[in-house]
C-alpha positions in Angstrom: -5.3 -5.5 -19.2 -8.4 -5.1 -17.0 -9.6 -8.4 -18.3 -6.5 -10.2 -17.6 -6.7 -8.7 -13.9 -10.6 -9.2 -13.5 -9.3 -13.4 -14.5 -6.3 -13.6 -12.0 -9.2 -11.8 -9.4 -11.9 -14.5 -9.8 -9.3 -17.1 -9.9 -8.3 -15.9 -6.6 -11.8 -15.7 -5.5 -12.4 -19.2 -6.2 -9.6 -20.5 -4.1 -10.4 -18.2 -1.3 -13.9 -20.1 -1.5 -12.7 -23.4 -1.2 -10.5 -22.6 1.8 -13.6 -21.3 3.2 -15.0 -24.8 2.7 -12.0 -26.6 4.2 -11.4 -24.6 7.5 -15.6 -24.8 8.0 -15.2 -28.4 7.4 -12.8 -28.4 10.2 -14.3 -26.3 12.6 -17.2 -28.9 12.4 -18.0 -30.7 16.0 -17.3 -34.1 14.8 -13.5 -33.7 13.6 -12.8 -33.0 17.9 -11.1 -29.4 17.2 -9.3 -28.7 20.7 -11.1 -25.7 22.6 -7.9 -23.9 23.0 -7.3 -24.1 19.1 -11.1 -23.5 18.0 -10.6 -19.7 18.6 -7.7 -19.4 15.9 -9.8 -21.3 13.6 -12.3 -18.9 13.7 -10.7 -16.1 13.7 -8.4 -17.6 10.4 -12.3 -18.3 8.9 -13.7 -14.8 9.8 -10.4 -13.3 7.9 -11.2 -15.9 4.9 -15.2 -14.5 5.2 -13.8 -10.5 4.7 -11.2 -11.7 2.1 -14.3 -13.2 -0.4 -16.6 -10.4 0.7 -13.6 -8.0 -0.7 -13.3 -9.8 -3.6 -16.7 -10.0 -5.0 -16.8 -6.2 -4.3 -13.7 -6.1 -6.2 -15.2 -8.5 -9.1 -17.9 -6.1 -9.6 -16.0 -3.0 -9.5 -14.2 -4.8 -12.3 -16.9 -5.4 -14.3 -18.4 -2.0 -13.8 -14.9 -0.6 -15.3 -15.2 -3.1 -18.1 -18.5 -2.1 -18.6 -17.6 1.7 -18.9 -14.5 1.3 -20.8 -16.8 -0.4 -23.5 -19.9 2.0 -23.1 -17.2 5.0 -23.9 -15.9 3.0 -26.8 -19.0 2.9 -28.3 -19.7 6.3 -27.5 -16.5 7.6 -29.5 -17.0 5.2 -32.3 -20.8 6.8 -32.2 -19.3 10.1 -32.7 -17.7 9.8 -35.3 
């Protein structure tokens, strides 16, 4: 189950990424962003910016869990 969610996560992740790429790619000088609408692109990218930093925190948290479930598996199995 952790695995299956620590998947759907870094799928996630990767889209967030590449509409990172997009709205920077629009926010570019040379694609004549209006100045009135510039402001809601950024603020759209600096929600995009915390989403991906959440996720990779979230990713590793994942793995640390994965890690620990396995670490105690082996532990048990040791004990015996």
């Amino acid at each position: 189950n952790w695995f299956e969610n620590h998947q759907a996560l870094v799928r996630f992740h990767r889209q967030v990424v590449s509409m990172r790429e997009a709205i920077s790619g629009l926010m570019r000088r040379e694609h004549d962003l209006s100045d009135v609408m510039y402001p809601y692109y950024q603020d759209v990218y600096d929600h995009i910016l915390r989403i991906s930093e959440s996720t990779d925190t979230l990713r590793d948290l994942g793995w640390s869990i994965m890690d620990t479930n396995l670490a105690l598996r082996d532990f048990r199995q040791n004990q015996k």
